[in-house]
C-alpha positions as CSV (number, residue, x, y, z in Angstrom):
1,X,21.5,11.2,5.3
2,X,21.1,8.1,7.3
3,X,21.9,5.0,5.8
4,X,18.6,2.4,4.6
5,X,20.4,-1.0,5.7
6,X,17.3,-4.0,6.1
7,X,19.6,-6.3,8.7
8,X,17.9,-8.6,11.2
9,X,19.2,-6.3,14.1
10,X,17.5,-3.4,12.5
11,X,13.4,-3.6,13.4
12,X,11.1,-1.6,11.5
13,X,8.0,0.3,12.5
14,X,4.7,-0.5,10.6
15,X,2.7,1.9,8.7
16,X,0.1,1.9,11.4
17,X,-2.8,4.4,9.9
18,X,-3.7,7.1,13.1
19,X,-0.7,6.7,14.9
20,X,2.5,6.5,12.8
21,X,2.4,10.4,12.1
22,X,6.0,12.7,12.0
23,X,6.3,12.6,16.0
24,X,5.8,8.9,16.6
25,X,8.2,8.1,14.4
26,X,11.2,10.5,15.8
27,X,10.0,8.7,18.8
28,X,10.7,5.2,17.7
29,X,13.7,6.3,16.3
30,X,15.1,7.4,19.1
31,X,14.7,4.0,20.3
32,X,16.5,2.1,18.1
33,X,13.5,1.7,15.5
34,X,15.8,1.6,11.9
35,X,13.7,2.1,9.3
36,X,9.9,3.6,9.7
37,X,7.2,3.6,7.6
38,X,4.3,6.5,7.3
39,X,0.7,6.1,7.6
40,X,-0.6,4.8,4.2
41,X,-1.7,7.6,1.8
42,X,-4.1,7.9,-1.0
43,X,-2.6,7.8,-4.5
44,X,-6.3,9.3,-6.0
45,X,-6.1,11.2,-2.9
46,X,-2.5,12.7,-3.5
47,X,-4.1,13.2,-7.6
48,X,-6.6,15.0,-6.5
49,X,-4.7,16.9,-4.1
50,X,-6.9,16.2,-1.1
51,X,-6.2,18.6,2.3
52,X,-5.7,15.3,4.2
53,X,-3.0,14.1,2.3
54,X,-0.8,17.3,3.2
55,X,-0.1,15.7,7.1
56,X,0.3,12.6,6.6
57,X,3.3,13.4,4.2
58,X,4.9,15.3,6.6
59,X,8.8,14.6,7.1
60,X,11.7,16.2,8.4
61,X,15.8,15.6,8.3
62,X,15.9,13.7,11.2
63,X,12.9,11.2,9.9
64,X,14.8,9.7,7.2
65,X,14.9,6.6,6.6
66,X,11.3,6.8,6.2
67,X,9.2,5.0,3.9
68,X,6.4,6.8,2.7
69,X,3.7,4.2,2.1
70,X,1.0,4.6,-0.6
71,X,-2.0,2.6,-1.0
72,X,-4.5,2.7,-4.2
73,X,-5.4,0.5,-7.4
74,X,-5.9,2.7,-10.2
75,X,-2.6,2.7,-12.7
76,X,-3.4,5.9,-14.3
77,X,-2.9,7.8,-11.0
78,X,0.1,6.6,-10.5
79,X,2.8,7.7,-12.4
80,X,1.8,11.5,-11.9
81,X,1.7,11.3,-8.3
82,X,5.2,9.2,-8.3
83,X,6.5,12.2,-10.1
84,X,5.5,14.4,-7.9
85,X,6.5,12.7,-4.6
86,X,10.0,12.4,-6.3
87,X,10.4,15.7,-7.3
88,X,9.2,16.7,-3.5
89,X,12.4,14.8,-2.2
90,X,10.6,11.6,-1.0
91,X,13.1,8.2,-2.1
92,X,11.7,5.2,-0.4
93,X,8.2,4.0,-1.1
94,X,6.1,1.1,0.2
95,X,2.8,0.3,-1.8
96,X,-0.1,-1.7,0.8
97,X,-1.4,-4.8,-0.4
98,X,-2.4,-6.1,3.0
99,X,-4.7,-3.6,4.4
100,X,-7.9,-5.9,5.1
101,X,-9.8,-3.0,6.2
102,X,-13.5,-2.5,4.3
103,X,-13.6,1.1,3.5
104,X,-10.3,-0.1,1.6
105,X,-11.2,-3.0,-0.2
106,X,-13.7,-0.8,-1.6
107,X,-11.7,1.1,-3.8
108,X,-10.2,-2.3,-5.0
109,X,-7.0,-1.5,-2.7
110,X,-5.0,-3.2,0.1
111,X,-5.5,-6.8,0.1
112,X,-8.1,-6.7,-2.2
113,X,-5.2,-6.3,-4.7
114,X,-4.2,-9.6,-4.4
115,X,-7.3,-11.0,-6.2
116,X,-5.3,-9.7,-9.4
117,X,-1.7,-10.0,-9.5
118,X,-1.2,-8.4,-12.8
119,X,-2.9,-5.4,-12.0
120,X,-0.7,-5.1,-8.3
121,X,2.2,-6.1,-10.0
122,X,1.8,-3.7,-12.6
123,X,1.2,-1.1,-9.7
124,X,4.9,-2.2,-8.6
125,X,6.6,-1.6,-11.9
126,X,5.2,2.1,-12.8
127,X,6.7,2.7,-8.8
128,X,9.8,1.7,-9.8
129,X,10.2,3.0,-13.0
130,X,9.6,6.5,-11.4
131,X,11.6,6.0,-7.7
132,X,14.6,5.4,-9.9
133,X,14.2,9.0,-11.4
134,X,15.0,10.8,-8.0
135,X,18.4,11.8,-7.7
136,X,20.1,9.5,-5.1
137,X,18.2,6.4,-6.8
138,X,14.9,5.4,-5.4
139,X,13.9,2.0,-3.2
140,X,10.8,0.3,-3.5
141,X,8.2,-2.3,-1.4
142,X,5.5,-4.2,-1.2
143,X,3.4,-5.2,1.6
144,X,1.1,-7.9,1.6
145,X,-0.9,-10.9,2.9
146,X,-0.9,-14.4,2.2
147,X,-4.0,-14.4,-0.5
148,X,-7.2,-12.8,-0.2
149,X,-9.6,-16.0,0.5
150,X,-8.2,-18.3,3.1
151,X,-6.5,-21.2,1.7
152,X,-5.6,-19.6,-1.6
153,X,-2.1,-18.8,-1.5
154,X,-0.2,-16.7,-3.8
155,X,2.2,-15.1,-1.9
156,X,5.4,-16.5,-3.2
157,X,4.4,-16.2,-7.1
158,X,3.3,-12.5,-6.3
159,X,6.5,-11.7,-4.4
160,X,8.8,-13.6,-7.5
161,X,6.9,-11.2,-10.0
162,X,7.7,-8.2,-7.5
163,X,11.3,-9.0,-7.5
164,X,11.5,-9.5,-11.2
165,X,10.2,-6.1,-12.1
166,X,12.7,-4.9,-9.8
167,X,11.0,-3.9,-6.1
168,X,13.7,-3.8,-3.5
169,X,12.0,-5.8,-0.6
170,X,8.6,-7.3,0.5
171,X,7.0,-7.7,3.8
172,X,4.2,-10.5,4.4
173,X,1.8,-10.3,6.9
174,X,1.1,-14.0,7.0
175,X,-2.4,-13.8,7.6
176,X,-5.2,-14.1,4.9
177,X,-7.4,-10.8,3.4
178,X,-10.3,-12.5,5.0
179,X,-8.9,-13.0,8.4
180,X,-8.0,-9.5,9.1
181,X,-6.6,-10.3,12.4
182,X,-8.3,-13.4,13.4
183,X,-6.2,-16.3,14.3
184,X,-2.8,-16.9,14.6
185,X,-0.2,-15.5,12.0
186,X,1.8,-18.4,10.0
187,X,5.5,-17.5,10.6
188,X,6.2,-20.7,9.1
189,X,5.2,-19.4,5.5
190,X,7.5,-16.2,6.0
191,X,10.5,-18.9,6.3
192,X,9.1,-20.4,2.5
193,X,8.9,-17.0,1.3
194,X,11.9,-16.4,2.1
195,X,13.7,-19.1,0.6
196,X,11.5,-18.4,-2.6
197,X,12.9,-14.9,-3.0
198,X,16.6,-13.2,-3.6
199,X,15.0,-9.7,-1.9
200,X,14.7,-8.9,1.6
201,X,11.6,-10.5,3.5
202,X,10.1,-8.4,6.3
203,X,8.0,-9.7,8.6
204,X,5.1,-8.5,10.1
205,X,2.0,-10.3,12.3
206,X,1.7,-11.2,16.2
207,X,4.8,-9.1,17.1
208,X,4.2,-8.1,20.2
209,X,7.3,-8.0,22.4
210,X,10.5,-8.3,21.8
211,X,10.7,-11.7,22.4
212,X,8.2,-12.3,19.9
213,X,10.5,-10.5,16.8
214,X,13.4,-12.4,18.2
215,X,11.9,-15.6,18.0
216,X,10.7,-14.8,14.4
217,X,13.8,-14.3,13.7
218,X,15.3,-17.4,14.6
219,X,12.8,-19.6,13.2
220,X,12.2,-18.0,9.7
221,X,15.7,-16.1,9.2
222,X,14.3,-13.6,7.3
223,X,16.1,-10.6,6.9
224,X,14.1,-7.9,9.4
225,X,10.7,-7.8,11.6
226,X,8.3,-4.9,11.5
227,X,6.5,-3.7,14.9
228,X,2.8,-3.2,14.6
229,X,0.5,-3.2,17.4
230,X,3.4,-3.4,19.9
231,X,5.2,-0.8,19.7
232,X,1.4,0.7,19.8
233,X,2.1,-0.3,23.5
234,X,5.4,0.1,24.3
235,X,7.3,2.6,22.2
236,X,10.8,1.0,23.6
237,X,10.0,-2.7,21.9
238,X,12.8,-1.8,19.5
239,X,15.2,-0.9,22.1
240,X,14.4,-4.1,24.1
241,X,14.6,-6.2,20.4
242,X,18.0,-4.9,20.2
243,X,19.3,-5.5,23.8
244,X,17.6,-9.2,23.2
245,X,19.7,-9.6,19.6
246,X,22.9,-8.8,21.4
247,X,22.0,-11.1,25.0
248,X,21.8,-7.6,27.0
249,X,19.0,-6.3,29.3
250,X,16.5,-3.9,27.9
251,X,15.4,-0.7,29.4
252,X,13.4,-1.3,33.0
253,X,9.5,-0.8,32.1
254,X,8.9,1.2,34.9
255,X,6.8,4.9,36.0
256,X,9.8,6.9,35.5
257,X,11.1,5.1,31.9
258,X,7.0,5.5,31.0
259,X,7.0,8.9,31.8
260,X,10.0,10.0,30.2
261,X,8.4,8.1,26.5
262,X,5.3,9.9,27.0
263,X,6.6,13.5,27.8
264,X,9.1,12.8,24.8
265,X,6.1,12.0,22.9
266,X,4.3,14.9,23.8
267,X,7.5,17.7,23.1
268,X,7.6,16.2,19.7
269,X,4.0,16.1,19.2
270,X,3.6,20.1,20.0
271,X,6.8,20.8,18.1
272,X,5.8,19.3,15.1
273,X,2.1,19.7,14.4
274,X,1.3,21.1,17.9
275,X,-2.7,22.2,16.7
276,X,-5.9,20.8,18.4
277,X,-6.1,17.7,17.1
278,X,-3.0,17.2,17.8
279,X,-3.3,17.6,21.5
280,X,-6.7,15.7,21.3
281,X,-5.1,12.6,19.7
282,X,-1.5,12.8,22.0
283,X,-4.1,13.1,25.2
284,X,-5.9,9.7,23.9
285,X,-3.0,7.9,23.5
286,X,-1.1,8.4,27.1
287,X,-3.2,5.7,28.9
288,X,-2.3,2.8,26.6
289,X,1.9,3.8,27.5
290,X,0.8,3.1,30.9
291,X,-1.0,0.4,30.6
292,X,0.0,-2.9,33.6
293,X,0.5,0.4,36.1
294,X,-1.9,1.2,39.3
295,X,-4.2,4.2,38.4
296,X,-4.6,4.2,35.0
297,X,-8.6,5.3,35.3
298,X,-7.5,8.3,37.8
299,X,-4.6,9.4,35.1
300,X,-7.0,8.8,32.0
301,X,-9.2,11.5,34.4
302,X,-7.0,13.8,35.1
303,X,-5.6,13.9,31.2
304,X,-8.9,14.3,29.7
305,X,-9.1,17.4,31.9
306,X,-6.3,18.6,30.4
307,X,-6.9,21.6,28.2
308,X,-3.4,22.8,27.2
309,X,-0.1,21.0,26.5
310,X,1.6,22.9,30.0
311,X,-1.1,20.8,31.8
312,X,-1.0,17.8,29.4
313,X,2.5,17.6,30.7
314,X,2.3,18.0,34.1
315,X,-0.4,15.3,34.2
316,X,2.0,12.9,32.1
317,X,4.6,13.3,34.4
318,X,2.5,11.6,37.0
319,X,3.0,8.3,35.5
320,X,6.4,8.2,37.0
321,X,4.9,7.6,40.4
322,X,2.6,4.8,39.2
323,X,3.8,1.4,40.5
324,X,3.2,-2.0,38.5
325,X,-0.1,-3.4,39.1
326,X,0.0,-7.1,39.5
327,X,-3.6,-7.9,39.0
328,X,-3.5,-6.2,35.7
329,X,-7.3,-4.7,36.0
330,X,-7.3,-1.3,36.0
């Protein structure tokens, strides 16, 4: 069992919905990502045992730590589906309170949460109560935003009431509900939270490279940074985050390192759901690893006419011939 340890020098990966499936995240891992989160998944989805909750739950050995994050706003779902995720083995849990996206806020979920604390918080204590029942002890989290309107902040009074019905960390995206992703995120507010809290703070929000989690780092000091839409990019950026921490250089961004991530991403990919969408979605994603390299339109070209993972391959491994493109325009 690997051991769940939230340290500055241990970056986490986001639950990013469509892309942090099973084989992204042995991807990251391999990287040096520490602890990584799942695609969010619907508690009334899980109740009513929906087909398209079955793959985002996927998991094996070699994922954990992962944190399996849940996102939903109804309290009588939630303690039957917490018992059954227990009894299925899962022990960390994240619950989403940021997710600004509409068909989201419609159900009363994500960030739309935060317009009533005692309900979210309420969400938080039936998680924990039941995460405690699973053998080895459960862990708990709580991801969220700022407020929902701009200018109303109750961040740090929400994440107080988390931590006095017992959740293990939070993570703020400092950004408001209305924003979405609009503007610049407030680091500055992570460094109040933290000082507001005993728990871990996680934070989340304009991390783009590795420079950019360093330098979160050292100006809030909270206890860990979560990749988002950077590691979207560059699957490495935990590698490089390390290598930064420690005053060492990270791994060269070149063809042949971009190749090897992508064919990597691809083995996993096939050996863990390795069906047609599968091979539709891996085939879409390619380009953006490449991405700051000459050709990318003639690779996206020749990978679209890809029609089995042999050739998907063999077209990937053409990336390690690509040479940096200075004007950045294809």
């Amino acid at each position: 069992m690997s051991t769940f340890t939230i340290t500055q020098n241990s970056p986490w990966l986001a639950p990013l919905a469509g892309y942090s499936d099973l084989p992204f995240r042995l991807l990251t891992k391999q990287y040096g990502c520490g602890i990584r989160c799942s695609e969010m998944v619907s508690v009334k989805g899980l109740a009513f045992k929906s087909s398209g909750t079955r793959r985002l739950l996927a998991t094996c050995p070699e994922d954990d730590p992962m944190v399996l994050q849940l996102f939903g706003s109804e309290g009588r779902y939630f303690e039957p589906v917490m018992e059954k995720l227990v009894a299925m083995g899962y022990r960390n849990y994240d619950l989403n309170a940021g997710c600004p996206v509409r068909k989201v806020l419609k159900s009363g979920s994500g960030v739309k949460l935060m317009e009533d604390l005692d309900n979210l918080v309420n969400l938080a204590s039936i998680m924990v109560k039941k995460a405690a029942e699973h053998p080895d002890g459960g862990r708990v989290g709580i991801k969220f935003r700022l407020g929902f309107n701009k200018g109303e902040d109750v961040y740090i009074e929400l994440a107080q009431r988390l931590e006095d019905v017992g959740v293990d960390w939070v993570t703020l995206h400092p950004r408001y509900g209305k924003q979405m992703f609009a503007g610049a995120a407030d680091w500055g507010k992570l460094a109040k939270l933290k000082q507001a809290v005993n728990i871990p703070v996680i934070g989340s929000g304009d991390l783009f490279t590795a420079e950019d989690g360093h330098r979160c780092i050292e100006e809030t000091d909270i206890d860990a940074i979560m990749f988002a839409r950077g590691a979207l990019y560059d699957p490495s950026i935990f590698a490089r985050f390390i290598a930064l921490r420690k005053g060492e250089e990270g791994p060269a961004r070149d063809g042949a390192f971009l190749a090897q991530i992508v064919r990597e991403h691809i083995r996993l990919t096939r050996e863990y759901e390795g069906d047609g969408r599968s091979f539709r979605k891996i085939r879409s994603i390619i380009p953006r690893y490449a991405k700051g390299l000459k050709g990318i339109r003639a690779l996206r070209g020749s990978l679209l006419a890809c029609e089995d993972w042999e050739a998907l391959d063999e077209a990937a491994s053409v990336i390690a011939t690509l040479e940096k493109d200075s004007s950045q325009n294809e």
